[in-house]
Backbone bond lengths (Angstrom), bond angles and torsions (degrees), N, CA, C in turn:
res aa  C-N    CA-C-N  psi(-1)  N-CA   C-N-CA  omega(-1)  CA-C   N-CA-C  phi
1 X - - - 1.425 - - 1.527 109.58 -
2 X 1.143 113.25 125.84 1.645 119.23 162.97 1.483 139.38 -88.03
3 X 1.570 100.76 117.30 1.349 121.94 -163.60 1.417 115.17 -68.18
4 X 1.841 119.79 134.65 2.097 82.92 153.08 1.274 91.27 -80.77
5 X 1.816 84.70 -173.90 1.256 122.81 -157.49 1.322 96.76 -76.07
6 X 1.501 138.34 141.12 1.582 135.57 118.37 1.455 124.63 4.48
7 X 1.831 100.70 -81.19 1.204 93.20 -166.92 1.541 107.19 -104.62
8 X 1.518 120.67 -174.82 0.933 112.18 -172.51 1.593 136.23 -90.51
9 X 1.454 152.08 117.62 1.334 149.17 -140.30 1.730 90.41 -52.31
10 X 1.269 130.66 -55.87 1.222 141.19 -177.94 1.386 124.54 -20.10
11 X 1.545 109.32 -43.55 1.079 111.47 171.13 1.150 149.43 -108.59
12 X 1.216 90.53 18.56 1.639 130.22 164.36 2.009 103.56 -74.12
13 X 1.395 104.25 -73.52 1.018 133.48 -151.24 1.499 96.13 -62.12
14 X 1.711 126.72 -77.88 1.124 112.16 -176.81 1.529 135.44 -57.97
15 X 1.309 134.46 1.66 1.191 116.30 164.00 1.776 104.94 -91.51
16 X 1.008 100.55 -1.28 1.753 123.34 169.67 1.514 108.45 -59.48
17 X 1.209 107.60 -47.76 1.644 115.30 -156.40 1.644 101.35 -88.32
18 X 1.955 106.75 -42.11 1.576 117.78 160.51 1.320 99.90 -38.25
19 X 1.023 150.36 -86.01 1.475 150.77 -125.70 1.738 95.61 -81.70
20 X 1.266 115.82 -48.73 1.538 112.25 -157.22 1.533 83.12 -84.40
21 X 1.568 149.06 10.29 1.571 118.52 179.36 1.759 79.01 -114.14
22 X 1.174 148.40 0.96 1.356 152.59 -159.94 1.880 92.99 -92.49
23 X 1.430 86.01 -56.52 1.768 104.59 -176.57 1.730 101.20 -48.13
24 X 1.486 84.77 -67.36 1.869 87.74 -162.20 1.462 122.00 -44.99
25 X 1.853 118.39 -35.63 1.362 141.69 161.83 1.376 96.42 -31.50
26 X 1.569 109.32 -81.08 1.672 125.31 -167.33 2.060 102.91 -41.93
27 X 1.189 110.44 -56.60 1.234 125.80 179.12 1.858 96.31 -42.04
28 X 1.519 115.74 -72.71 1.009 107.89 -178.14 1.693 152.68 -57.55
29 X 2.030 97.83 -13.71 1.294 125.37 158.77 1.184 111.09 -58.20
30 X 1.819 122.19 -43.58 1.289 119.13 -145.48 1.484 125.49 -54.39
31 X 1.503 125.05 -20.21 0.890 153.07 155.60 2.009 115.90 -20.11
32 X 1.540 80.99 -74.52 1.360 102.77 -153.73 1.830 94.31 -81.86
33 X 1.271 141.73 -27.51 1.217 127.08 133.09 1.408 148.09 -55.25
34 X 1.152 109.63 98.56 1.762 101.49 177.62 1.280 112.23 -101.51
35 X 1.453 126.57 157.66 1.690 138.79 174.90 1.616 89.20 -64.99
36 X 1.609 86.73 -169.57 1.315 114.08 -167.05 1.797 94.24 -97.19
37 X 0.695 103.59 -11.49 1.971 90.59 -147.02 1.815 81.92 -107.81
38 X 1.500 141.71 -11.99 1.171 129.00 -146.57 1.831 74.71 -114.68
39 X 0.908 121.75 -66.55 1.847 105.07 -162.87 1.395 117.49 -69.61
40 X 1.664 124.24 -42.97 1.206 133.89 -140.26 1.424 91.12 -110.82
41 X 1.519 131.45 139.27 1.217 127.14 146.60 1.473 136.65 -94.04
42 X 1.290 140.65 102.60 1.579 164.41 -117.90 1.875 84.76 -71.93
43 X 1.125 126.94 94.38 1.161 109.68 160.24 1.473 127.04 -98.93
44 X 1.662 120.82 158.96 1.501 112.77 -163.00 1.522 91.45 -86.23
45 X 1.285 90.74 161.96 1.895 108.62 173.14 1.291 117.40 -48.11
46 X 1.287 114.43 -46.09 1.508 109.40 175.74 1.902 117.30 -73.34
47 X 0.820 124.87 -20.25 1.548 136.18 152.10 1.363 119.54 -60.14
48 X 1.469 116.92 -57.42 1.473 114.72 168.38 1.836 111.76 -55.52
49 X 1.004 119.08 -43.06 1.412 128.59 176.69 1.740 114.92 -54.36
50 X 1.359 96.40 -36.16 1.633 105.95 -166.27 1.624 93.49 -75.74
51 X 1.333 121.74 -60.35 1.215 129.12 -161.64 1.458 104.73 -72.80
52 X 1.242 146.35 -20.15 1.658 157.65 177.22 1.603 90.62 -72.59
53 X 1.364 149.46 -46.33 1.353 151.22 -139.59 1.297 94.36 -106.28
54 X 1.388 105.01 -51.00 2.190 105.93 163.62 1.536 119.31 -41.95
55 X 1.460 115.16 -64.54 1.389 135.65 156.63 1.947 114.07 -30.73
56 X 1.322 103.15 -47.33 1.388 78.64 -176.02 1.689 102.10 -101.45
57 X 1.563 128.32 11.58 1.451 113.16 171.27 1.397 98.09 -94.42
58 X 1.225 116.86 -23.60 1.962 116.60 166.44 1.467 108.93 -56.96
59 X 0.990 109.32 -41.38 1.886 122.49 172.71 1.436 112.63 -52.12
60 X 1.719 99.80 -61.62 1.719 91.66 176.44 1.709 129.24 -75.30
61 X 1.615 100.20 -18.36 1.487 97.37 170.57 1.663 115.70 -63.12
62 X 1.658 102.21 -44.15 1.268 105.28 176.32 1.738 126.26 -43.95
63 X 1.099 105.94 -52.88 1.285 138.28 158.91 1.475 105.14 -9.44
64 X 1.784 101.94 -82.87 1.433 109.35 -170.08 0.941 104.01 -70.41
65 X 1.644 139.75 -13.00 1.258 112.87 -175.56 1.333 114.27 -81.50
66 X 1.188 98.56 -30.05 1.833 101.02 173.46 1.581 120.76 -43.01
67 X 1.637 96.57 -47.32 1.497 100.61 -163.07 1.642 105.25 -75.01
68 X 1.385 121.67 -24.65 1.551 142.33 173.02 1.496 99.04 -52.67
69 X 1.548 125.57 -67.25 1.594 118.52 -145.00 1.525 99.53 -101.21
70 X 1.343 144.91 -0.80 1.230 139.42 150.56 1.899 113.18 -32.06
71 X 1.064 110.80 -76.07 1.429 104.17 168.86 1.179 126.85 -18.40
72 X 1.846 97.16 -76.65 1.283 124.97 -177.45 1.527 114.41 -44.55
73 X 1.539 111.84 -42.49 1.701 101.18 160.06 1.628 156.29 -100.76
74 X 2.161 68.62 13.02 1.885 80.73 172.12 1.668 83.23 -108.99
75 X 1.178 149.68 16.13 1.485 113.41 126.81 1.255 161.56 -87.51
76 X 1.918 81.94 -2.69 1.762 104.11 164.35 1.276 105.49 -69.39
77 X 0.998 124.09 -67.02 1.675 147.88 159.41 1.407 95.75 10.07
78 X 1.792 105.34 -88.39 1.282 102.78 -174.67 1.791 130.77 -63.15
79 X 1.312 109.17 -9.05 1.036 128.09 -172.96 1.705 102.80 -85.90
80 X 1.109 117.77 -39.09 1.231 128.94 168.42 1.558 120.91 -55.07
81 X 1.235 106.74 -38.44 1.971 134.58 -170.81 1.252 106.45 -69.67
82 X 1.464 105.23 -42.29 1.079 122.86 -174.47 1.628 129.56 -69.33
83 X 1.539 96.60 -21.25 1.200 116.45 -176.88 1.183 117.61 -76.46
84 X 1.245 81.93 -49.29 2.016 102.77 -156.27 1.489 75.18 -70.15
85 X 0.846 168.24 -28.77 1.758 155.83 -94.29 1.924 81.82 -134.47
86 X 1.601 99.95 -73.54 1.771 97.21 169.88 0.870 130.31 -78.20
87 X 1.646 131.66 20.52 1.354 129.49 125.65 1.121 145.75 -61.05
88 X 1.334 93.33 -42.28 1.680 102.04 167.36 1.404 105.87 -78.63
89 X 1.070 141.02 -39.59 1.546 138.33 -169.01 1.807 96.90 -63.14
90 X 1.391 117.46 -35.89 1.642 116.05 -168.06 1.843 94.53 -81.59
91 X 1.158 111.44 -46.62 1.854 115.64 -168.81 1.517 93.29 -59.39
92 X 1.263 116.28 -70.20 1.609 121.39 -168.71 1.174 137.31 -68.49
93 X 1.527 118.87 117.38 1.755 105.82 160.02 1.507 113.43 -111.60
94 X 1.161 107.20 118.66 1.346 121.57 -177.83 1.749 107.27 -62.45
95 X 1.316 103.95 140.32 1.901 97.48 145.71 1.502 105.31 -140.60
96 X 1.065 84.73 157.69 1.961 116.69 -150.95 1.916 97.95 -111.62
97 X 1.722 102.31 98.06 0.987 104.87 170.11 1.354 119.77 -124.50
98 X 1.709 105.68 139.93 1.685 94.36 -173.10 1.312 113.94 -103.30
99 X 1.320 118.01 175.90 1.729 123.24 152.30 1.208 108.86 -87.19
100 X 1.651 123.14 156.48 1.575 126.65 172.90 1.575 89.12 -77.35
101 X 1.380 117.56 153.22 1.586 101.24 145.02 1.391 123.58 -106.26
102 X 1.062 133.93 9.52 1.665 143.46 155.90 1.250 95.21 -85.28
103 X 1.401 160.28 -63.80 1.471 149.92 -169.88 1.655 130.56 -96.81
104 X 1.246 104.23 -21.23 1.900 118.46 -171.74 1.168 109.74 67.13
105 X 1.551 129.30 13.19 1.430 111.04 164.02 1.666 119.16 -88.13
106 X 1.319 73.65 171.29 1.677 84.84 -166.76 1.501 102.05 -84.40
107 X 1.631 96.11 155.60 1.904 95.51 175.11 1.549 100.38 -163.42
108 X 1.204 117.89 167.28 1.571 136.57 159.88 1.287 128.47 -117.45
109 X 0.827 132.19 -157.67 1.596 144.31 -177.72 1.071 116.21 -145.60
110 X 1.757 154.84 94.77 0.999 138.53 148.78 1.665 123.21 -145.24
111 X 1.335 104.55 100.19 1.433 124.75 -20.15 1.882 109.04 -104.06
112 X 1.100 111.52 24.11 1.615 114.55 126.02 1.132 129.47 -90.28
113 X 1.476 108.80 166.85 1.691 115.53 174.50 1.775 113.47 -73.15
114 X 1.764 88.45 124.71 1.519 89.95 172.31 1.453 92.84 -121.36
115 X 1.477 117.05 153.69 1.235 129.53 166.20 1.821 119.88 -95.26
116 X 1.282 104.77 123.39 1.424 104.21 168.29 1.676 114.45 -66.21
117 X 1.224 129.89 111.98 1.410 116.24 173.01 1.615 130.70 -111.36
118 X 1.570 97.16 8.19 1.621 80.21 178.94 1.597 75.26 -165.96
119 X 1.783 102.64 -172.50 1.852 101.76 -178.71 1.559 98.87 -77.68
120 X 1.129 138.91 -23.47 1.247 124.73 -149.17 1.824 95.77 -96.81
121 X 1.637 113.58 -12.73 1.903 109.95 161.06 1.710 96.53 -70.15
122 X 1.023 106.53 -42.86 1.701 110.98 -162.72 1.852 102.50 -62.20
123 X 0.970 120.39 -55.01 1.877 137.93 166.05 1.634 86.99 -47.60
124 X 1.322 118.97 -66.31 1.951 98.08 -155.99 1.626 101.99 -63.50
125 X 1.592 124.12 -36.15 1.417 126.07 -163.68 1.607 110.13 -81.57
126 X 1.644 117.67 -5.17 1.614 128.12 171.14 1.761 92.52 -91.08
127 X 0.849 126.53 -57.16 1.765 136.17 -160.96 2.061 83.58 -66.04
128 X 1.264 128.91 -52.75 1.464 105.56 -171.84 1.449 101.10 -73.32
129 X 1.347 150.33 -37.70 0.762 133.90 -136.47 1.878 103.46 -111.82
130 X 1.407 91.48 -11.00 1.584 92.04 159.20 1.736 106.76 -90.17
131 X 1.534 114.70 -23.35 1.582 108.15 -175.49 2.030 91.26 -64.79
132 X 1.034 118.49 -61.58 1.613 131.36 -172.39 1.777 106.91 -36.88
133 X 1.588 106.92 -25.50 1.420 95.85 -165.77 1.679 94.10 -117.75
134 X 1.221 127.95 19.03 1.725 139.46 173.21 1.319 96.67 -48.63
135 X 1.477 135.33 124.67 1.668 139.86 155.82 1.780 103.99 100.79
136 X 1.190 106.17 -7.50 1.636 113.45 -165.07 1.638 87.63 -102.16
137 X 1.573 109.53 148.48 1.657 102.77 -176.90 1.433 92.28 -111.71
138 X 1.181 124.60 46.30 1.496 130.84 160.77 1.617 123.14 -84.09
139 X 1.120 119.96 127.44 1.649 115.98 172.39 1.581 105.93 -82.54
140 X 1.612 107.95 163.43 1.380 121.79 168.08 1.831 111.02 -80.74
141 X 1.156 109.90 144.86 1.349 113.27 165.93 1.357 110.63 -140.30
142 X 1.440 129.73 102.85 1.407 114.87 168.00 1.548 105.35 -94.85
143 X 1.670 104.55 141.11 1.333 139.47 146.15 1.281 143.90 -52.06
144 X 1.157 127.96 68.33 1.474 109.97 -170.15 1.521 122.19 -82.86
145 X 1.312 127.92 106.34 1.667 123.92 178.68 1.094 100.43 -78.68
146 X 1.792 118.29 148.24 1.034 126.84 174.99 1.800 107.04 -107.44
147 X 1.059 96.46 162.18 1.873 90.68 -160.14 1.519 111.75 -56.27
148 X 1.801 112.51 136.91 1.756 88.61 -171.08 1.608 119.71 -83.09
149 X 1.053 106.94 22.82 1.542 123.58 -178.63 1.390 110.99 -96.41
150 X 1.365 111.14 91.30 1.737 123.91 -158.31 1.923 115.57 -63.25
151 X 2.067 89.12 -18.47 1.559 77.38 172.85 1.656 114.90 -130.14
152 X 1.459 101.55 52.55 1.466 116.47 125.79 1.302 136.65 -88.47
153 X 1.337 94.53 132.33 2.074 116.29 -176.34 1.272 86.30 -65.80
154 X 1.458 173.69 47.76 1.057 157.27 144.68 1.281 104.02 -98.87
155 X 1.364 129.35 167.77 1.395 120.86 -40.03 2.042 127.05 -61.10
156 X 0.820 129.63 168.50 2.219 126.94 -163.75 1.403 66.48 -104.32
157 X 1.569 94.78 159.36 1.016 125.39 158.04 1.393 115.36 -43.24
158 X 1.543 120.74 -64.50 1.237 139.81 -169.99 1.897 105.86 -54.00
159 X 1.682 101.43 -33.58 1.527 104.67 -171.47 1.445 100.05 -63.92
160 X 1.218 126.96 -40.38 1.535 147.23 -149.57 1.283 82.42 -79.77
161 X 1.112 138.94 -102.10 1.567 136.44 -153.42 1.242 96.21 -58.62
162 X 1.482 153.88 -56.00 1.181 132.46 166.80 1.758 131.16 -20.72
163 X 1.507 89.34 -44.78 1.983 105.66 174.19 1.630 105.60 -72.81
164 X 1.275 113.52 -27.31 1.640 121.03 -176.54 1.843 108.87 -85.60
165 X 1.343 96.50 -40.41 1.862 66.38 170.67 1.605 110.50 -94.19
166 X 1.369 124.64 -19.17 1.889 100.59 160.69 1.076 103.86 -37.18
167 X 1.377 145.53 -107.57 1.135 161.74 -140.04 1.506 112.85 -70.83
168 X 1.390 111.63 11.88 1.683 108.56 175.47 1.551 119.04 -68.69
169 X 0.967 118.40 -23.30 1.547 129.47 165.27 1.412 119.09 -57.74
170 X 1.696 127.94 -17.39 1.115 132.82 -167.46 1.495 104.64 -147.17
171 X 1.539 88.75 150.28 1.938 90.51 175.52 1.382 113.59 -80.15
172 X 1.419 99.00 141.56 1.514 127.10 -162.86 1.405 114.00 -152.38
173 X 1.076 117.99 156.18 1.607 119.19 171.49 1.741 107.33 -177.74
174 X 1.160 106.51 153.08 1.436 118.11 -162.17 1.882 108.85 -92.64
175 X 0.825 108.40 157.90 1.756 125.92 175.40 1.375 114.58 -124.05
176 X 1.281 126.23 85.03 1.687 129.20 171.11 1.804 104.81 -102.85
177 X 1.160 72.38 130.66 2.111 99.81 -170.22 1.704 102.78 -54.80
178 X 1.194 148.72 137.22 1.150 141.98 -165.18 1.521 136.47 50.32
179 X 1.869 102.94 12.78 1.498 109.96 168.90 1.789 116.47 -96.50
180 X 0.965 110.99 133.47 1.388 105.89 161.17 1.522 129.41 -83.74
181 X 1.395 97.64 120.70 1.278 106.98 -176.53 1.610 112.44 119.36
182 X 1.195 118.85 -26.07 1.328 130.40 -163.80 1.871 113.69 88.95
183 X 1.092 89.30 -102.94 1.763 118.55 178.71 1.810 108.28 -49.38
184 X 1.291 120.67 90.15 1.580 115.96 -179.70 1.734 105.40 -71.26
């Protein structure tokens, strides 16, 4: 005939389960410990010595070269700056448009003040100034400055996107006095 047990399975089992989640931990370190003899190869003193003296004449070549090509690449550098600088000056013709800051309208200079007043000034002053640049491999860029008088309310919100779709057909970008970056 078959008995239960006396005591209880319980206390068998959980210091059972302690040991086997102790194991699995250890199991899961095993990884991240390695012996001595599996990564590193035992080198003699006079080998470690040889290869440390390599290391530091690689050090001093390195060295001079550093102190050598500094020059050498702040005169590409500038030579480079320089480029891009009369590239853009040959690709681009800028136009230079301001805000009033007593009114928010728009205006130019050439070389009196004309005011842009509606899209169809903004359309005739893109159509001359693409007729002006016909045979030239220059692009248009208009400028918009914003007034440099930081406490004028000009330009409204409404003025601003109003100035952005005239000129959405053409590259443009804005200039506000104390922004970084220009164009928010």
């Amino acid at each position: 005939m078959i008995r239960p047990p006396r005591r209880s399975v319980t206390r068998f089992f959980i210091p059972l389960i302690d040991v086997l989640t102790l194991l699995f931990c250890i199991f899961l370190l095993m990884p991240l410990v390695s012996t001595v003899g599996e990564g590193s190869v035992v080198e003699s003193p006079a080998a470690r010595e040889q290869r440390l003296r390599d290391l530091e004449r690689e050090v001093e070549v390195l060295r001079a070269q550093a102190k050598e090509t500094p020059p050498q690449l702040r005169h590409e550098l500038d030579e480079l700056r320089k480029e891009k600088i009369q590239v853009l000056q040959e690709r681009l013709k800028v136009r230079v448009l301001e805000i009033d800051p007593a009114t928010g309208k728009l205006f130019y200079h050439d070389p009196e003040r004309v005011e842009v007043r509606s899209e169809a000034d903004a359309r005739a002053l893109i159509s001359q100034d693409r007729r002006d640049l016909r045979g030239a491999r220059r692009e248009l860029y208009y400028l918009i400055l914003y007034p440099r008088d930081r406490t004028s309310p000009f330009p409204h919100r409404e003025q601003r996107e109003r100035y952005d779709r005239w000129f959405a057909d053409v590259a443009h970008g804005w200039d506000i006095p104390g922004a970084s970056g220009g164009t928010p």
